[in-house]
C-alpha positions as a printed Julia matrix, in Angstrom:
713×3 Matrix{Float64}:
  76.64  198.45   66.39
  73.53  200.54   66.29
  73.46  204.27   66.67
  73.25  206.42   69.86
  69.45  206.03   70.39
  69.5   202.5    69.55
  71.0   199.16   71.08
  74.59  198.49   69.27
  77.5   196.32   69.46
  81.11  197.16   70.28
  82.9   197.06   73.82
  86.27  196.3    75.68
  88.41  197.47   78.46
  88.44  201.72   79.54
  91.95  201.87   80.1
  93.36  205.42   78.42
  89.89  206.99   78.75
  90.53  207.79   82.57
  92.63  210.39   81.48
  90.05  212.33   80.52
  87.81  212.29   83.51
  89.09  214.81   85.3
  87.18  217.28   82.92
  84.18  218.98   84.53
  81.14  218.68   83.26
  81.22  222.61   82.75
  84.37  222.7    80.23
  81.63  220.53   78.24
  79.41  223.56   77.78
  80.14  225.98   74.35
  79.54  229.35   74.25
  75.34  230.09   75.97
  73.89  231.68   72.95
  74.35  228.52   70.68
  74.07  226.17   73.23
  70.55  227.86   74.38
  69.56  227.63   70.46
  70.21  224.34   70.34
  68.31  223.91   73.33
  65.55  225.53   72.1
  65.05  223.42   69.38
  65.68  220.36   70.55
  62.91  221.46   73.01
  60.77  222.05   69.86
  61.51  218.72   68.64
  60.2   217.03   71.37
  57.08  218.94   71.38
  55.01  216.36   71.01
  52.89  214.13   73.17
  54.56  210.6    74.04
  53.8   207.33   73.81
  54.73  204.26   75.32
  53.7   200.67   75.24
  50.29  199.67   74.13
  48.23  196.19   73.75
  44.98  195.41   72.69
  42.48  193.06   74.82
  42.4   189.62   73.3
  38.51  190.24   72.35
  39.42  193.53   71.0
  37.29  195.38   73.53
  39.36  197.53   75.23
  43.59  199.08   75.31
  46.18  199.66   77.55
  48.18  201.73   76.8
  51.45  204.02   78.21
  51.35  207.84   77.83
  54.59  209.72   78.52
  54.88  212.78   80.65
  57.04  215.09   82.63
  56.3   212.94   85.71
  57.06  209.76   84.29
  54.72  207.58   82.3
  51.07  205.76   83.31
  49.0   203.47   82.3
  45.46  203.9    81.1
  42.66  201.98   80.5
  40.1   203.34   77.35
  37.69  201.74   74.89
  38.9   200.65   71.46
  36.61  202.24   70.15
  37.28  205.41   72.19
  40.65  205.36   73.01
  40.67  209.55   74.26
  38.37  208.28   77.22
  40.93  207.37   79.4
  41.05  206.08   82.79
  44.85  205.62   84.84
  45.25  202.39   86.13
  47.17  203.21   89.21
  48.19  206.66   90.82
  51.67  207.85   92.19
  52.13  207.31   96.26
  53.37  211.16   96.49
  52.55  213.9    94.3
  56.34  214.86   93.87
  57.15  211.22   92.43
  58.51  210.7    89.08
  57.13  207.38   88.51
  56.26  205.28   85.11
  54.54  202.14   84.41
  55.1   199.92   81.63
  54.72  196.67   79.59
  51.08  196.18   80.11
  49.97  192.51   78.94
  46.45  190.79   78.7
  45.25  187.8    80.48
  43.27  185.79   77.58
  40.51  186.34   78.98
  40.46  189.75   78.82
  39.56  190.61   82.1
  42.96  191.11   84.04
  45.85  193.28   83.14
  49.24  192.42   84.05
  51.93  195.27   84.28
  55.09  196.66   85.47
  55.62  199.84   87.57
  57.65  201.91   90.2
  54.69  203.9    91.52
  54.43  202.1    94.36
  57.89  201.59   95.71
  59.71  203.91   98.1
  62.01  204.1   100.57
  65.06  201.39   99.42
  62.83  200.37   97.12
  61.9   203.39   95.44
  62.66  202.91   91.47
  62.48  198.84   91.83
  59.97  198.12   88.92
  57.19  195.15   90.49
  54.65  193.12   88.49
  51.2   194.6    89.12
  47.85  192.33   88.04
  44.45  194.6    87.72
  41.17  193.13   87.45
  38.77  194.89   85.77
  34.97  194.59   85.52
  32.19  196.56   84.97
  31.7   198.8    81.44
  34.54  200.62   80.73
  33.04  202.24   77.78
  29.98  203.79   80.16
  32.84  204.93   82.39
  31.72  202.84   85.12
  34.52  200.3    85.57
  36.07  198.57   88.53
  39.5   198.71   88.81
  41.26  196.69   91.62
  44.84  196.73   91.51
  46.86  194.25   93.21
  50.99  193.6    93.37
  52.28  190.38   92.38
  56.15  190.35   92.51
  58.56  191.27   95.9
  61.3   191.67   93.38
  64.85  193.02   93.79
  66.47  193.37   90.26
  65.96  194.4    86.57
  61.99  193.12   85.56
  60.51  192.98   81.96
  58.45  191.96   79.49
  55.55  190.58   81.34
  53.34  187.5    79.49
  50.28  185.37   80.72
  49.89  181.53   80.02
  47.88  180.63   77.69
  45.31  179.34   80.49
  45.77  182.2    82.49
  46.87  180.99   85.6
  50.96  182.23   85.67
  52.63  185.47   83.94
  56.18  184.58   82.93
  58.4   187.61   82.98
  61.95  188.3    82.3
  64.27  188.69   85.59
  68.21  189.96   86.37
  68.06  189.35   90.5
  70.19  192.11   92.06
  71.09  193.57   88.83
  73.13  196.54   89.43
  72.44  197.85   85.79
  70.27  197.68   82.52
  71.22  194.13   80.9
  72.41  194.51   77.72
  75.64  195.94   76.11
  73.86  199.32   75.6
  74.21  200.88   79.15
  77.55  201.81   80.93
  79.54  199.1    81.79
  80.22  198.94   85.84
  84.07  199.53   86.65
  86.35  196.63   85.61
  87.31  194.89   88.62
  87.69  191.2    89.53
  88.11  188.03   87.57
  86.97  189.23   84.62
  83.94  187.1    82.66
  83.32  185.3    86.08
  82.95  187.85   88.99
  79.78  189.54   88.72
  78.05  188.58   86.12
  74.3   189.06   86.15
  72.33  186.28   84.39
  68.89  187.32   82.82
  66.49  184.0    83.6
  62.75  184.0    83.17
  60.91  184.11   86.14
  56.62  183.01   87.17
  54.69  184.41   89.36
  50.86  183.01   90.02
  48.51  185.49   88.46
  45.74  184.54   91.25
  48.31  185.02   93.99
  46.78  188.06   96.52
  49.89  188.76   97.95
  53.6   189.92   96.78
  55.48  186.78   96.34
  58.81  186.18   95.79
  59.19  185.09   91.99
  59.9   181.57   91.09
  62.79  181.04   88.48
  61.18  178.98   85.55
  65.02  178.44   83.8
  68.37  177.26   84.89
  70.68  179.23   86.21
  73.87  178.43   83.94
  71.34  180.09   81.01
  71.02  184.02   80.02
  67.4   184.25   78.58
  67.02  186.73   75.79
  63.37  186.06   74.83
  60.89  183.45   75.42
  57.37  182.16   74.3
  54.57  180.14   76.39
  54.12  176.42   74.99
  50.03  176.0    74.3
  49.42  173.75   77.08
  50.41  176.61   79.22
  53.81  173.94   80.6
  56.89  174.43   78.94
  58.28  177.51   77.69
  60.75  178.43   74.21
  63.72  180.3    74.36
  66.37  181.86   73.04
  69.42  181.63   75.31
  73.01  181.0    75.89
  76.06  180.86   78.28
  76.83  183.59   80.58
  77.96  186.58   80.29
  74.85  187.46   78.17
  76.06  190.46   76.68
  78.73  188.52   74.64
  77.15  185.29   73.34
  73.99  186.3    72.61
  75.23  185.75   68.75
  75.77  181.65   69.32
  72.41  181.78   71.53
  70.08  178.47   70.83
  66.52  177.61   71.02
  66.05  175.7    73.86
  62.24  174.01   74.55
  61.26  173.15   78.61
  59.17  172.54   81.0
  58.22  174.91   83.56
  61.54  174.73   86.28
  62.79  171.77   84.91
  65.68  170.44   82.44
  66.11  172.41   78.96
  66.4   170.97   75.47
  68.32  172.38   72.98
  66.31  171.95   69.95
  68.2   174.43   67.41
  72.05  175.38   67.7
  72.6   177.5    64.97
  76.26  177.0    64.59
  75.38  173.36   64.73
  73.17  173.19   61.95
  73.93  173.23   57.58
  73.04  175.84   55.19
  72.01  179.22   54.9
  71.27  179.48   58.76
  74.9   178.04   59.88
  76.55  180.47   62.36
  73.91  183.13   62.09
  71.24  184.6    64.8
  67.92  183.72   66.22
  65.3   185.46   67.78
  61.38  185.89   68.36
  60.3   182.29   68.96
  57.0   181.67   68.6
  55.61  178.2    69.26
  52.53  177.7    67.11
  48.35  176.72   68.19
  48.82  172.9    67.9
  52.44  172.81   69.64
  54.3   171.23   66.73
  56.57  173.7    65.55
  58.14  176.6    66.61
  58.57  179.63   64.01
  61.6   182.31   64.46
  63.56  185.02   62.94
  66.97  184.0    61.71
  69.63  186.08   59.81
  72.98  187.92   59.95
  72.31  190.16   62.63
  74.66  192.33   64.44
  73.17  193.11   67.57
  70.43  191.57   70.02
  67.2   193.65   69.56
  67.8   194.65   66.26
  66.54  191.84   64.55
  66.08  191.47   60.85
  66.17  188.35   58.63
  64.27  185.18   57.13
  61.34  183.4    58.91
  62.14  179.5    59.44
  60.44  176.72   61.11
  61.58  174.42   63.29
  59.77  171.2    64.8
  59.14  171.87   68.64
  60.79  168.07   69.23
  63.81  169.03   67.38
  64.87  168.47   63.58
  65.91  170.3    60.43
  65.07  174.31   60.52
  63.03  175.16   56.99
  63.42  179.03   55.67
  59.68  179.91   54.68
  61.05  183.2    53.47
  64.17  182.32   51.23
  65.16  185.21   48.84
  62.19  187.75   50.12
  63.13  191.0    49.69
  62.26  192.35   52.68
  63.5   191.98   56.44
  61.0   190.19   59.13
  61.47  191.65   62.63
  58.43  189.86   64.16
  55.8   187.34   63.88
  52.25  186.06   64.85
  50.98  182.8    64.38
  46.89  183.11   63.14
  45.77  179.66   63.6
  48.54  176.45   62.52
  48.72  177.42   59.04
  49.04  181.29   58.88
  51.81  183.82   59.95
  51.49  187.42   60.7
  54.94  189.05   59.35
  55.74  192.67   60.59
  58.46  193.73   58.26
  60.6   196.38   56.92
  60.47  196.59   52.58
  62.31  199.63   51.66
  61.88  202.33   54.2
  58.2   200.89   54.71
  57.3   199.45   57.8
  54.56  197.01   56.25
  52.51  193.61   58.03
  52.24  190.67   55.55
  49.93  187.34   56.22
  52.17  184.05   55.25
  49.8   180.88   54.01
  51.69  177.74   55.12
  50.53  174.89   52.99
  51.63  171.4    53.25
  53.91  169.5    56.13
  55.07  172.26   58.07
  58.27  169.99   58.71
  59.14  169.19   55.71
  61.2   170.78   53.08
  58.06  170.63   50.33
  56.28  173.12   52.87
  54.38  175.75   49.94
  54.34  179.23   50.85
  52.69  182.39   49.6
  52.49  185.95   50.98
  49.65  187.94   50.59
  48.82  191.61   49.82
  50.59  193.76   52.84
  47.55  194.21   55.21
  49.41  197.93   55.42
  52.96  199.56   54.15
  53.88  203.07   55.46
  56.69  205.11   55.26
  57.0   205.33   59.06
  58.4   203.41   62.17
  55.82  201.14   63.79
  55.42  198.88   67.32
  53.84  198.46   70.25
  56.91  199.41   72.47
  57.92  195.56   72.8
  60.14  194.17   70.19
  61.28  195.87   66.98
  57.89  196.02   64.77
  56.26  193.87   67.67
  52.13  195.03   67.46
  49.32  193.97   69.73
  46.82  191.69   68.24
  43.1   190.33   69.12
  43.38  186.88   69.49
  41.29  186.64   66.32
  44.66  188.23   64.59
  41.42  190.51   63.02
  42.88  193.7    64.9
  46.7   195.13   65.28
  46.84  197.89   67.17
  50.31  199.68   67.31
  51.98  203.76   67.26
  53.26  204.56   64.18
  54.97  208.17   63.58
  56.77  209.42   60.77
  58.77  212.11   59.92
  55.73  213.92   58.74
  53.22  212.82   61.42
  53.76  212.66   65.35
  53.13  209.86   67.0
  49.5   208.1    67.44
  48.01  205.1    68.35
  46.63  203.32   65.26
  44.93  200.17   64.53
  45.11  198.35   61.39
  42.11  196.12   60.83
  42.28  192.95   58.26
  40.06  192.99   55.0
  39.24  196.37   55.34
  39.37  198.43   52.04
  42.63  198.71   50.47
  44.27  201.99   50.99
  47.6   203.26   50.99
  50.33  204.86   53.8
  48.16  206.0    56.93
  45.04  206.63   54.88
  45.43  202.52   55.86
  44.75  202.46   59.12
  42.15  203.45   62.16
  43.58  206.19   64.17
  42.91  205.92   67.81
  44.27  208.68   69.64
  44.62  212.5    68.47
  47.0   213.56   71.05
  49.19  215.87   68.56
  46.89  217.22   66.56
  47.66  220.53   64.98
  51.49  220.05   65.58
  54.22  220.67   63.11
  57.67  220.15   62.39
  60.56  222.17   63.2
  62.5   220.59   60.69
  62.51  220.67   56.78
  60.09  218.43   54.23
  61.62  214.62   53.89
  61.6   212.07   51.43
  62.58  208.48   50.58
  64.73  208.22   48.17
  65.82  205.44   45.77
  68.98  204.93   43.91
  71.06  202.03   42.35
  74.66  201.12   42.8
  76.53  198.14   41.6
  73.53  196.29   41.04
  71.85  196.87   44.28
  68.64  198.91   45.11
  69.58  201.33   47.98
  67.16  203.62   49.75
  67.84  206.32   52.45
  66.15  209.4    53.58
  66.47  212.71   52.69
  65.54  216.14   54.9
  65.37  219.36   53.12
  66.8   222.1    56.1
  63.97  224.12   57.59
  62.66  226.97   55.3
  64.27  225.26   52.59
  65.0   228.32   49.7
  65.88  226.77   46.56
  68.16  230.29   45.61
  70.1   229.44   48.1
  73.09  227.44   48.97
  73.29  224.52   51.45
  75.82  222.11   53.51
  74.45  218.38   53.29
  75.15  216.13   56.67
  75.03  212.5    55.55
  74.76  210.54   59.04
  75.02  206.78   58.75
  73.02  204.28   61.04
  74.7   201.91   63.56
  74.11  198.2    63.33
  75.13  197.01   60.4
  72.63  194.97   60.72
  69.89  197.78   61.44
  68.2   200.94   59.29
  67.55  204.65   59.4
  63.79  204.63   59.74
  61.26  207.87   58.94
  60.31  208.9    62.38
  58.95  212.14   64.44
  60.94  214.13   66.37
  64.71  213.67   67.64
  66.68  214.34   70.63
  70.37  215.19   71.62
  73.17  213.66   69.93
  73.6   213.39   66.28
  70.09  213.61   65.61
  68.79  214.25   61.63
  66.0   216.38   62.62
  68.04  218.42   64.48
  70.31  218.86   61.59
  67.92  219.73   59.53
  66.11  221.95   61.97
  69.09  224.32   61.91
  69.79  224.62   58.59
  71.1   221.78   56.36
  70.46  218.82   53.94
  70.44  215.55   56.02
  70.75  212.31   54.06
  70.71  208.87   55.76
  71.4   206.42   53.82
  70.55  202.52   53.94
  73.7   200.64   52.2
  74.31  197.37   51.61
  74.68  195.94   55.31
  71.45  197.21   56.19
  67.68  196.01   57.14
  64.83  196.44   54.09
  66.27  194.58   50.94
  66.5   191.02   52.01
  69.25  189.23   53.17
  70.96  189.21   50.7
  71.14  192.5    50.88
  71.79  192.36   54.45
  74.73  190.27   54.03
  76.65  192.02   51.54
  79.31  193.9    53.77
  80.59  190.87   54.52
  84.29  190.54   54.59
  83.96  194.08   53.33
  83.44  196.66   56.05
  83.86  200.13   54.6
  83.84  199.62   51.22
  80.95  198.52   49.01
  78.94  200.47   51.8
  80.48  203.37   51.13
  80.61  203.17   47.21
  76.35  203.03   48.18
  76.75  206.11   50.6
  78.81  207.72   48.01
  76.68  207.09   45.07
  73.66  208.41   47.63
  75.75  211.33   47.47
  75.73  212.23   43.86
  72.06  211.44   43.63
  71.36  213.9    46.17
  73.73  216.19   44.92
  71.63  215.68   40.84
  68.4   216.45   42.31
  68.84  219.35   44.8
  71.65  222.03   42.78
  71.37  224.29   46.27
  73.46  221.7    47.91
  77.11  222.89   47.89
  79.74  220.01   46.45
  82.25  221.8    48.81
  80.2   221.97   52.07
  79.61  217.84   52.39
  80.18  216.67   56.22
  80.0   212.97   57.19
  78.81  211.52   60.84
  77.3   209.08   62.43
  77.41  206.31   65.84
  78.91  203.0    66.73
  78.7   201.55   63.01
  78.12  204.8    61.62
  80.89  206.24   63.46
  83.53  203.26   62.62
  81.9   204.45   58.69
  83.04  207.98   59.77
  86.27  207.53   60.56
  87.01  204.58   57.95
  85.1   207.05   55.14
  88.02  209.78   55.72
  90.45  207.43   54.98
  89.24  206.34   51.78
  87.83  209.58   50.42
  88.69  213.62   50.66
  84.7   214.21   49.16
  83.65  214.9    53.24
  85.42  218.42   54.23
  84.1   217.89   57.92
  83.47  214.42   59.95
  82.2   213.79   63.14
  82.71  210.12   64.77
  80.38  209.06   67.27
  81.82  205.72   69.03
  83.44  204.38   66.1
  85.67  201.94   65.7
  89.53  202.29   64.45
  91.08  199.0    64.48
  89.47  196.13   64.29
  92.42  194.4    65.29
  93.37  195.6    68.35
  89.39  195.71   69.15
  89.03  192.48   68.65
  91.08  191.2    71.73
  89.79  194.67   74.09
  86.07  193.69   73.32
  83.84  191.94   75.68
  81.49  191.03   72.88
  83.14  189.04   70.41
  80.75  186.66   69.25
  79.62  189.08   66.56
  82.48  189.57   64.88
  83.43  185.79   63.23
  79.82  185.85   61.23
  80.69  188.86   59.46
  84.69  188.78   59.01
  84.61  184.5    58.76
  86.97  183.8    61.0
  88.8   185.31   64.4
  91.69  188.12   64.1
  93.72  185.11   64.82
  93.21  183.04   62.27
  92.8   185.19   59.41
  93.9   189.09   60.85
  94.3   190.25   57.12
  90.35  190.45   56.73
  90.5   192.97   59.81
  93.24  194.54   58.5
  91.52  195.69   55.13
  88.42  197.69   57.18
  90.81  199.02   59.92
  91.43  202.95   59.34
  94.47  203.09   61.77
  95.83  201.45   59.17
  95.13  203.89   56.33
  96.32  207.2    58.76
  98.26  208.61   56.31
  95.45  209.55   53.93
  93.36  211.69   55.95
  92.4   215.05   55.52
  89.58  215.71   56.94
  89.15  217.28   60.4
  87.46  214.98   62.39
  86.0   215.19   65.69
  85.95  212.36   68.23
  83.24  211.6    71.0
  82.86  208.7    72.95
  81.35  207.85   76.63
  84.02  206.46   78.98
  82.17  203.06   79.71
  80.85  202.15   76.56
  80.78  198.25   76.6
  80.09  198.26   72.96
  82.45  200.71   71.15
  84.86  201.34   74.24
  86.95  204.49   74.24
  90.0   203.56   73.58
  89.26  203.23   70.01
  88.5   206.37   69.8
  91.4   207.78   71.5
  93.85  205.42   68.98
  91.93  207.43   66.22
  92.39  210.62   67.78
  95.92  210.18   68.82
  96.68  209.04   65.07
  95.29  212.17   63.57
  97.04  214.45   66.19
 100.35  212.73   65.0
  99.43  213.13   61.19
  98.66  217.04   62.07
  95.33  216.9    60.75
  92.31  218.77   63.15
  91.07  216.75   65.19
  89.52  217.01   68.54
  88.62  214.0    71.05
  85.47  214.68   74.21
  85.18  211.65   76.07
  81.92  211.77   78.07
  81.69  210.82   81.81
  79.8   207.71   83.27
  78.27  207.57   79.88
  77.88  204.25   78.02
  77.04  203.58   74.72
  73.74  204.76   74.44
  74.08  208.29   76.23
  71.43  208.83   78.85
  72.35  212.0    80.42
  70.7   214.62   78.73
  73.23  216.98   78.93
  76.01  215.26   77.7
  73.4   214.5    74.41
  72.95  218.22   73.72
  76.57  219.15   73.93
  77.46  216.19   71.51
  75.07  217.93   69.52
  76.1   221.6    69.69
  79.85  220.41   69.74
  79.1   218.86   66.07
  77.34  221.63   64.82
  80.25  224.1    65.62
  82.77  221.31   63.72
  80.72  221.58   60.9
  80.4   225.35   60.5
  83.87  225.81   60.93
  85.12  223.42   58.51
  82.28  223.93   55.8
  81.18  227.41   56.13
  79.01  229.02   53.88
  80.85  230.29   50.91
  80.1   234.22   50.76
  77.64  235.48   48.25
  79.07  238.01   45.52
């Protein structure tokens, strides 16, 4: 379950919420003056120039890349080694559209650009993403190219992630025909109704289109239709295709997805089952297959991970024809996200070590199918304290086809977002002294929010890290409330980036006055997998002995902090770790839970996603309901103390309302404060921007009246 700006993991049926949606969106609002502070900074926040996808022309010549505005988002076309010089690849039919383009992707030979936009459509259409192919000759860095811009796709439905063949001739793209809404758990759920599991499920299948074709064409489906496609990589010989799939509905078994190998329309293979297969990968995840030059195996992510798209874990092997899966990455102590392949016997690794986002080259040495495969890691090509990507996968990057070139945006939480490139061999340097910058869009902007810093304790033998925001105009005389806000996931990690938004947002926090810490416990993405694993069968308590021990160190090194002014929040994991935390300490004087969960028994049999829950607890509520018993807090009521307030959106698939209402309704009955907003046509990730701010000003008033500054004398 990740937090609110992330995808997460917890959903089932909206039956008490409906009580609550008679409330007008007006009774949201608090009183104008704090509500137009808050607005003002969140406005400062976001002050910053955006950016959205970017790749890198095979032959490193040129980039595509997305840059976000207040009309949408386009697509321009610069030199690499002028990436300000910018020319937009297409142009909006009216000037009143709000329009975007996105997921721009490189034919190998560098000379067409496939990519995904809206700015085109209109009438019934109007909003219905299409697959787009320019062709582009001429010198780009003279600023004399030829642009000729062509539509490939007469789609009807969800479209993403566009990808060429490796011989140029299709683009394979990801496809939901009539969707009716985002796939995924993330966005509102559409209004129970029907046979439920059967009626109206939308399949995600991966679709061609001919890259030559001069016409819009109808796609072509390249996978069966009994499959939901997650992600998928071209075969060498430009033929088959690798996936990770499963059975419909997608939202629910993506967790006992399997690797599946086949040609072009026809019959799949299953060549990996995870729950299938012995040893340390039995019953856990897969994702980011990546089939390597010569076609014999296929390399992938696989760990304990809690929801699809936030991927963390070991890198393993597999032969393409089928066979025994080999971890190259046992015991690392770091957490792959995504992979290259450089040639048959190296891997690019983009991975998280720490709170550094870092890119490590793997030498594979040896029978690559075979358990005596030798493997050695060199010297990060970079490691920043920051969050990295090329708005694809988590810690995806564009690379050259040389793998000589990454090219990527990187921000931290001391330094907006750029475009960077980080260039093999080149002199060793450290944090983004590392890399080329591209693009000097924010230049001369500054934070709202206080000075931050990684920091590093131990706890029962572990290494934990989290991050730590002084509040703005940080006066060490004086005395300040701490916030600690907890990521969602598990299986995820609070990352140093710029800027914030609505919601329970750390910069935010810290913007109007407090300590922030967010913590990475065990559970979480950046010491291994080991690491990872460690909240197994233990939800809520050797998670929060590391939260609480983050505590005290924060507490040792900053004496303004006030012991009696410590507040505790955070979404979808972090909120279940809000509203189990009051139950198992009176430290917190103030709590707000975002989408928690309160009883994992009762949630097991409402959810709509239970394939996550039997690798972490071992075994169903059925078979063994004592394990959910132990992490539930309904079932430790009768120790709270802390006024907590409760916010949840009223279709959230993942952590559905009515766990939020049993918590609410509990600590009514135990006459503790307590105050429950459920949120209209909202899902789990809130979208309506509205509704995001007064989650945020709604926490910052629970805060200041339950930990108030104590008086001076």
């Amino acid at each position: 379950m990740s937090g609110l700006p992330l995808p997460s993991l917890c959903r089932r049926v909206l039956l008490p919420a409906v009580l609550f949606l008679a409330v007008p969106l007006a009774a949201f609002a608090q009183d104008a003056p704090e509500k137009a502070h808050v607005e003002e900074v969140l406005k400062g926040l976001n002050s910053s120039h955006g950016f959205g996808p970017v790749a890198i022309s095979p032959d490193g010549a040129e980039l595509a890349y997305v840059r976000r505005g207040k009309d949408g988002a386009e697509l321009l076309l610069a030199p690499f080694t002028d990436a300000p010089k910018t020319i937009r690849v297409t142009a909006r039919k009216k000037d009143d559209q709000h329009c975007s383009d996105s997921n721009p992707a490189w034919s190998p030979d560098s000379k067409h650009l496939a990519f995904l936009s809206d700015c085109q459509s209109e009438g019934k259409d109007e909003g219905q993403d299409q697959i787009f192919i320019a062709s582009i000759s001429g010198n780009l860095a003279a600023g004399k190219p030829k642009i000729e811009v062509e539509r490939l796709t007469e789609a009807k439905g969800e479209v993403g992630y566009p990808e060429f063949s490796p011989d140029g001739s299709q683009i394979a793209f990801l496809y939901v025909e009539g969707a009716t809404r985002a796939a995924g758990a993330l966005a509102a759920m559409k209004p129970w109704a029907g046979v439920i599991g059967e009626d109206g499920v939308e399949i995600q299948r991966v679709a061609v289109v001919d890259s030559s074709a001069h016409k819009p064409a109808v796609p072509t489906f390249a996978t069966p239709a009994k499959l939901h496609v997650y992600e998928f990589d071209w075969s060498p010989d430009s033929k088959s295709l690798a996936y990770i799939a499963a059975d419909p509905p997608g939202e629910n078994n993506w967790w006992v997805a399997k690797l599946y190998t086949g040609a072009i329309g026809g019959k799949p293979t299953a060549i990996l089952a995870p729950a299938e297969v012995q040893g340390a990968l039995h019953g856990l995840q897969i994702a980011v297959p990546r089939w390597s030059p010569d076609g014999q195996v296929i390399a992938f992510i696989g760990g304990l991970m809690s929801d699809q798209g936030s991927t963390g874990g070991d890198v393993w092997v597999v032969p393409s024809a089928g066979g025994e899966p080999i971890d190259i990455t046992p015991a690392r102590k770091t957490s792959p996200a995504w992979i290259a392949w450089a040639g048959d016997s190296h891997l690019y690794v983009s991975e998280l070590a720490g709170g550094n986002a870092q890119l490590t080259r793997l030498r594979l040495q040896g029978d690559r199918t075979a358990s005596s495969l030798a493997v050695s890691a060199s010297e990060p090509v970079f490691s920043l304290p920051a969050t990295v990507g090329d708005g694809r996968l988590q810690l995806s990057l564009s690379a050259t086809e040389d793998r000589a070139t990454f090219v990527f945006q990187a921000s931290s939480l001391q330094h907006p977002p750029e475009l960077f490139a980080a260039i093999v061999g080149q002199p060793t340097a450290t944090g983004f002294a590392s890399l080329r910058q591209l693009t000097h869009s924010n230049d001369g902007i500054e934070s709202i929010w206080g000075k931050s810093e990684s920091l590093d304790w131990k706890n029962e033998g572990f290494d934990v890290q989290g991050w730590l925001l002084q509040p703005a105009h940080y006066d060490p005389a004086k005395k300040y409330g701490l916030i600690v806000l907890v990521h969602g996931g598990p299986a995820a990690a609070a990352e140093s980036r710029w800027g914030g938004g609505g919601g329970l947002s750390a910069t935010a926090f810290s913007a109007l006055g407090y300590f922030v810490l967010e913590p990475n416990p065990r559970g979480s993405y950046g010491q291994g997998e080991t690491f990872a694993a460690a909240n197994r069968k233990d939800f809520g308590y050797g998670d929060l002995r590391d939260i609480l021990a983050g505590v005290d160190a924060t507490l040792a090194k900053y004496p303004a902090i006030d012991p009696n002014r410590v507040g505790l929040t955070g979404w979808s994991y972090g909120g279940f770790m809000t509203m189990f935390g009051v139950t198992q300490t009176n430290r917190f004087k103030a709590a707000v839970a975002g989408a928690g969960i309160s009883d994992w028994k009762s949630y097991y049999g409402e959810n709509s996603i239970d394939q996550w829950m039997t690798p972490y607890f071992g075994a169903s509520v059925y078979d063994d309901p004592a394990v959910y018993a132990k992490s539930s807090a309904i079932d430790f009521i009768g120790r709270v103390k802390t006024p907590t307030l409760v916010v949840v959106g009223d279709r959230d698939g993942e952590c559905p309302a009515p766990q939020s209402f049993e918590f609410w309704h509990a600590l009514r009955d135990e006459h503790v404060p307590t105050q429950l907003v459920v949120y209209p046509n909202e899902g789990h990730g809130f979208v309506n921007p509205d509704h995001r701010t007064d989650v945020l000003v709604r926490a910052l008033d629970w805060f200041q009246k339950y930990m108030p500054p104590q008086p001076v004398m």
